[in-house]
N, C-alpha and C positions, 0 to 999 in steps of 0.2 A: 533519345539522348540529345537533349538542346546542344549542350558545348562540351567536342568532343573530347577538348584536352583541358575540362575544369579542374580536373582532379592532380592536374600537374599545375596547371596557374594559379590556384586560390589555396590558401591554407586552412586549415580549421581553427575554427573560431566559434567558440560558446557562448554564450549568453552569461556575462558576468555577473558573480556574487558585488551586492553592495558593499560598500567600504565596511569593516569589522564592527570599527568604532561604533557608525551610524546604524546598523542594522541588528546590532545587537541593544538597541534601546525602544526597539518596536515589534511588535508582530506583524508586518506588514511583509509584502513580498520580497524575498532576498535578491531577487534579481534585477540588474535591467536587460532591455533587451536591446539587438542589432535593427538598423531601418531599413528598411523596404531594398534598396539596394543591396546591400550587405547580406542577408537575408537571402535573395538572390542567388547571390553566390555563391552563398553555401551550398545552398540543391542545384547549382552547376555541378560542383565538385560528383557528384552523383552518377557511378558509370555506366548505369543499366547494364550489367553485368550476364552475361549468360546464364549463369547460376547467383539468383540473388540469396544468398546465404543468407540475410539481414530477414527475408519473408520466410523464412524457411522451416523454422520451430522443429527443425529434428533433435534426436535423440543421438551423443557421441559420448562414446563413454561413462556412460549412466548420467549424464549432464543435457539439458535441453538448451539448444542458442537458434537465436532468431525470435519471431516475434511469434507468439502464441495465437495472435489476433489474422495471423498472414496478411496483415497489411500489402496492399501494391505499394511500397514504398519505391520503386524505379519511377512508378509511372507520377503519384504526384508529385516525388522532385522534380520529375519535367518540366510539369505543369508550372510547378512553382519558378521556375527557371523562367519560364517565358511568359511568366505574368497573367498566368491563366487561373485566377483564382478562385473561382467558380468549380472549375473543370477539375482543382488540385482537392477542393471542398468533396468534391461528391465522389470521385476517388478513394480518398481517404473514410468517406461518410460508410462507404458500402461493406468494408470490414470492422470497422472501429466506432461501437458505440459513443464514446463518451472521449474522444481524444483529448479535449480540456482537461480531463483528470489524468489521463496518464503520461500528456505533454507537458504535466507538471511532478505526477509523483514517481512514472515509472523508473527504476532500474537504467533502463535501452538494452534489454538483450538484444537488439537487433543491431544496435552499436558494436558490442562484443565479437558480432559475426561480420560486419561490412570488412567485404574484401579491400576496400582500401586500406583496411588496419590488417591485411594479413600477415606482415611483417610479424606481428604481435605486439605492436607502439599502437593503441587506442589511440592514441594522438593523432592519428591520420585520417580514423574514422571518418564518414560523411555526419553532419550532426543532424541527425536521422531527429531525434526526439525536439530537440529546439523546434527544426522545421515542421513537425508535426503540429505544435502548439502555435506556429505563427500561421500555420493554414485554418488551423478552425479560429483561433480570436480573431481573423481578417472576416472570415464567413460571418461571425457573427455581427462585428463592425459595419459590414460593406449590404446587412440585411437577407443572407443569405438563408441562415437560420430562422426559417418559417415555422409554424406548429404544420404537419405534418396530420390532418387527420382524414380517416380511413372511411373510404367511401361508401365500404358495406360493413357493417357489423354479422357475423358470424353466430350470436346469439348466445354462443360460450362464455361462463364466468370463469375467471381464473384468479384467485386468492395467492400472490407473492406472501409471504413472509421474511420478510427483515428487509433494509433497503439502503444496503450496503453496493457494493460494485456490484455483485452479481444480480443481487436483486431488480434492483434498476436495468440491468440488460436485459432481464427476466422479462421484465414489466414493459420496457420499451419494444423489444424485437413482436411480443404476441399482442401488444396493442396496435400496432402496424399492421400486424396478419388481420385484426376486426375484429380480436376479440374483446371482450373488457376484463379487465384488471383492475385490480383494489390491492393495492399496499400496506399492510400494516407494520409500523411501527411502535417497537416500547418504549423509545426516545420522546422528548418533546421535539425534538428537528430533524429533518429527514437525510440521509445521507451513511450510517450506520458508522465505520471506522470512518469514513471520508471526511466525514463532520467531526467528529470528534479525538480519530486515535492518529490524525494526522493534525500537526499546527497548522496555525492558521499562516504561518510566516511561508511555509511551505502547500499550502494548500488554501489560498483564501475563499471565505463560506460562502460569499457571494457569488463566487463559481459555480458552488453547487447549487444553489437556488434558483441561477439564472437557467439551470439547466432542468428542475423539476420543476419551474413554473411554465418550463415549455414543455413538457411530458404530461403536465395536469390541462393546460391549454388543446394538447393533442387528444384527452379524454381519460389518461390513468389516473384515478382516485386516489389519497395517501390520506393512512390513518394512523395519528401520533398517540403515543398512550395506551397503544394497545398492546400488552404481554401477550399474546398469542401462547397458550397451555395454564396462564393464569388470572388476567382480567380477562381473556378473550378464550370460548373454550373450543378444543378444538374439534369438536363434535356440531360445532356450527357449522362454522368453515364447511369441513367434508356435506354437510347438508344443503349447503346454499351453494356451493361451489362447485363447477365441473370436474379441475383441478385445484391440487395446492402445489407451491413451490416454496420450500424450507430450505432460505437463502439467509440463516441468523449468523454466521459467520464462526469462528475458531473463539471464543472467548472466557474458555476457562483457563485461568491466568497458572502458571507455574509458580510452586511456591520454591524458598528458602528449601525449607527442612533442615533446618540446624535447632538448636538448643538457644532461647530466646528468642523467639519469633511474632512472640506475642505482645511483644512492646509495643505502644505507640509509635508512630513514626514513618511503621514501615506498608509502602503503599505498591500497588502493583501499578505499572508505568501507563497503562490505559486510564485506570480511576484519575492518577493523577492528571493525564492530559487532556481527560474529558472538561474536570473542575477548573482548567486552567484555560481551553477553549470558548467557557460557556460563560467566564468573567472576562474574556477578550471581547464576548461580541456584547457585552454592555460595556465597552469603555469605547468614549470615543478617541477615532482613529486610532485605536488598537495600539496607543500609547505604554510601553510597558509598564512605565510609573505610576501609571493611572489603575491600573489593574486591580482589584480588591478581592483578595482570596481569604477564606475560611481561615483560619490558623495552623487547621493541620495537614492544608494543602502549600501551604505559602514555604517557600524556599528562602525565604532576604534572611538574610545574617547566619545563615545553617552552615553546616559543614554536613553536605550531599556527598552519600554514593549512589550511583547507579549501578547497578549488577547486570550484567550484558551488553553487548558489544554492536549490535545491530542495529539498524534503522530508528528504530523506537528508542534505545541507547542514545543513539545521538540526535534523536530528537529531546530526548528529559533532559540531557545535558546541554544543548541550547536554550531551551525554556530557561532553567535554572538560572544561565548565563543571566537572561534577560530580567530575571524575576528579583535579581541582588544576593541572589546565593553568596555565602561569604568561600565557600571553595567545595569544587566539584571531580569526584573523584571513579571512574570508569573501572569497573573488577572485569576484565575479561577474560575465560576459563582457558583458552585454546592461547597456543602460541602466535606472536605478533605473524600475519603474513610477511611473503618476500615482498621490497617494493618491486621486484621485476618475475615475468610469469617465470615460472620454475618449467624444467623442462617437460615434467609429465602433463606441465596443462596446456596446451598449445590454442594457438587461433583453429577454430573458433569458438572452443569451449570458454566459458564465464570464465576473466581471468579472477583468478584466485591471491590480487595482491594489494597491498598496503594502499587503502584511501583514506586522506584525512578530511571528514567531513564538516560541515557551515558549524555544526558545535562545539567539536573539537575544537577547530580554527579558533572559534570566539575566546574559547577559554587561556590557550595558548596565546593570543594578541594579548589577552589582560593579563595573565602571570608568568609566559614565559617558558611553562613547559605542558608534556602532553599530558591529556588530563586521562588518558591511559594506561590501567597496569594489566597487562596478559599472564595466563599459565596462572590466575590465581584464585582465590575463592572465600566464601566468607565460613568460617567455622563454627565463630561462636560469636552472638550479639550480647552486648550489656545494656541490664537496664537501671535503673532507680525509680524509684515509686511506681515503677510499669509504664515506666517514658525512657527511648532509646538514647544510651549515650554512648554508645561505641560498639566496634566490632576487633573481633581478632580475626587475621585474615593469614592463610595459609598458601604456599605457592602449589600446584599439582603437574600433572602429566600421564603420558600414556603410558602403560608399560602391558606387557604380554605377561600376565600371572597363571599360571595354569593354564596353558593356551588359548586363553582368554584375555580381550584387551579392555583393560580395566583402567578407569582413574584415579589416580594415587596421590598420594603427599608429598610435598619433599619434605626430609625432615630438618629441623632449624632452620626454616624459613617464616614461620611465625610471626606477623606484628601485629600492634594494636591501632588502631585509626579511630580519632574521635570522630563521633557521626550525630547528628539532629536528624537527619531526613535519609532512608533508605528508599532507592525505587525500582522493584524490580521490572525490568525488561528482560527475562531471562527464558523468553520465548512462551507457547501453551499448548497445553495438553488435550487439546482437544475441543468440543462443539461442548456448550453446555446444557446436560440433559434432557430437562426439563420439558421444552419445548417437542423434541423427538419424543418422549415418554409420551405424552398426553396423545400423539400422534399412532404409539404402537409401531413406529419404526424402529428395525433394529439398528446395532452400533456396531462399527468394530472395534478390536483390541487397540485400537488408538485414537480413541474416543469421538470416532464421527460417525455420519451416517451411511449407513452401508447399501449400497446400491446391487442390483442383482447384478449387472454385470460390468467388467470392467468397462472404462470409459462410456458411459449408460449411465442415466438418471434417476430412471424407475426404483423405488423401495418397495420393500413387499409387501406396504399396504396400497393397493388397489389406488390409482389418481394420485395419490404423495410423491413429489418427485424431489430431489436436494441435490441442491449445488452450490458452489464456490469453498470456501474454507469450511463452511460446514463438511463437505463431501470429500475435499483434499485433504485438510488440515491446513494449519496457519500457511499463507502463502502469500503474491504481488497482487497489487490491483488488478494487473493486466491478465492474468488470470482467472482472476474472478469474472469478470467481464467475459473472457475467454467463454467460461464454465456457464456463465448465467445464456448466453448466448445458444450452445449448445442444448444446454435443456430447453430452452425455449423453444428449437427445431424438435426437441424428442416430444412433447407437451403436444403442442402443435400436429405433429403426424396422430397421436393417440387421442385426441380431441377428432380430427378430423379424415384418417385412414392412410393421410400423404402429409406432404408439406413442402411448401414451394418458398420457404422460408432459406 
């Protein structure tokens, strides 16, 4: 612990959103950041704790808080505190794959948990996630960030598929151990949601590249274009391969199910983020104006709803912002959170309350109010010639029917909303098929792949192993990462009898 009484001298201080105006006309990063001093002292604030809560990823009442990755986060704020950036780099390097991305996209459950916020005011928190992101973009600044290659090769091939979070840890952690790894993708760019189901405002793609042109430098292979169960069969694979690892991720999208769904218009919040990521990175400096989208990707002059309330939710709802949407309108099912934690949720369970995030914000600076309606849902869409022009939307809730808690109507709550553009972010059901079919892995009843044993890799076809949202269902990056990492040690020992991974 550098400075005994940082956490009483320094306040917390985040890394600020760019001004509303400015940042909703580009897709460029929303943030700036604090200098090197300042920076500082935030990982002063940092009390090395007896019990660091913030490493800890337990389970409290059915809620997991801390970080899944168990970061040493006491030790490299030290580090970071006395200017030892090397020392905070490799610290951090030895649980956390890919800190760039999740210094960017994660949550911070380990925020959630830092005993400085055990009041329950997050406001006191150490800002665990910022200082994460300022120790590896310093690493890679100051040339720390070498390629990494493995001095004996193993002789083992190992077939990732899909090259999402998990995948990439998949691929990084057992290309390290000496084995070799080949990547395939069905994308034309690698990186799976990271490239594409994340913006670019919040996840710029130069990150990622910078970070698989130093994984392909270390010796892991990436192959774009390849469907793996349908351009790629998977009867190769299992022949040329020691192992596979089926890291394709959660992407069978949730639909509507209402009556008119079949209109034009209405797009699931992935398709659209993808088409909208993939004409960001041919516009220069990622100008919003500049942008040139398909017709029935383009949001300028629409009257947008997004359906969900979630991460993805307020990412379509930013985009939109940016895109010249003429008004953007958020359905979300469940009641508005408290803005303050409610008594049954206490530190250091995830607090369960009212954030208003970079999209929402945008839309509110330009009209004034929140572009949020909760407790609501869409019933029924209208169309004309088989092109969406409206929905009737109905308010719901919970009620206990038959001692069963069911979703219900409320009645004469009813309205109609003109709409050009529906986008559901309404969460997914699960891994899509295809890919496990060709494989003969089985599924569970919640459409993933099913593993023999809990927390365990293995599927029951013999070398098939699956992880991240494929194996969970939809879930965090840090997660994934988490999962891909883990199977990489299960891979690892069944390839080779141990594992010193």
């Amino acid at each position: 612990m550098g400075k005994n009484d940082g956490f009483m001298i320094y306040t917390r201080t985040e890394n600020a959103f760019r001004e509303t105006a400015v940042r909703s006309k580009d897709f460029k990063d929303l943030h700036t950041y604090l200098d090197d001093a300042e920076r500082r002292k935030q990982a002063a604030r940092c009390m090395n704790c007896g019990v660091p809560m913030c490493q800890s990823a337990i389970k409290l009442a059915g809620m997991v808080t801390g970080c899944p990755l168990h970061n040493f986060i006491p030790e490299w704020n030290d580090a970071l505190y006395k200017g030892q950036y090397d020392m905070a780099a490799w610290r951090l390097l030895k649980t956390s794959s890919f800190p760039e991305f999740t210094g960017r996209v994660c949550p911070a459950l380990c925020e959630k948990a830092c005993n400085c916020g055990n009041g329950g005011d997050i406001q006191e928190a150490v800002t665990i996630h910022d200082n994460e992101l300022y120790i590896i973009e310093k690493a890679y600044e100051s040339g720390y960030m070498k390629p990494q290659i493995p001095k004996v090769r193993s002789g083992k091939k190992i077939a990732v598929v899909g090259s999402g979070p998990s995948g990439l840890a998949v691929a990084d952690l057992l290309n390290r151990r000496g084995h070799t790894v080949t990547v395939y993708e069905r994308d034309d760019r690698i990186g799976g949601l990271l490239m594409y189901g994340i913006p670019n405002m919040k996840l710029e793609k130069q990150v990622i590249d910078r970070r698989v042109n130093l994984m392909k430098a270390e010796g892991v292979t990436f192959v774009t274009g390849a469907d793996v169960g349908r351009t790629v069969q998977a009867e190769e694979l299992l022949a040329e391969f020691d192992a596979v690892a089926l890291c394709c991720g959660a992407k069978n999208a949730r639909r509507l199910n209402v009556a008119g769904e079949d209109a034009k218009g209405i797009i699931p919040a992935v398709t659209f983020l993808t088409a909208v990521t993939k004409a960001v990175l041919n516009t220069k400096d990622a100008a919003a104006d500049a942008v040139e989208l398909p017709e029935e990707f383009n949001p300028a002059g629409k009257d947008v709803i997004v359906v969900g309330g979630g991460d993805t939710g307020n990412d379509c709802t930013g985009t939109c912002v940016r895109l010249g949407a003429k008004s953007v309108t958020a359905l979300e099912m469940m009641p508005a959170p408290p803005v303050e934690r409610a008594a049954n949720n206490p530190w250091p369970q995830w607090p369960r309350t009212l954030k208003t995030d970079y999209g929402q914000q945008e839309v509110i600076a330009g009209t004034g109010s929140d572009p949020r309606v909760y407790k609501t849902t869409i019933k029924e869409i209208y169309q004309k010639d088989g092109k969406l022009t409206g929905v009737k939307t109905v308010q719901v809730e919970f009620r206990m029917v038959d001692g069963v808690r069911k979703l219900c109507e409320i009645e004469g709550t009813e309205k109609e909303l003109s709409a050009d553009m529906i986008l559901i972010a309404a969460g997914f059901l699960g891994a899509e098929d295809y890919t496990p079919k060709a494989f003969g892995t089985e599924m569970t009843a919640r459409g993933v792949v099913a593993t023999e044993r809990e927390g365990q890799y293995a599927t029951n076809v013999d070398k098939v192993f699956a992880c991240g949202d494929m194996r969970r269902g939809q879930s965090l990056v840090v997660w994934a990462i988490s999962e891909g990492r883990e199977c990489a040690r299960e891979i690892d020992k069944y390839l080779m009898g141990y594992t010193n991974l």
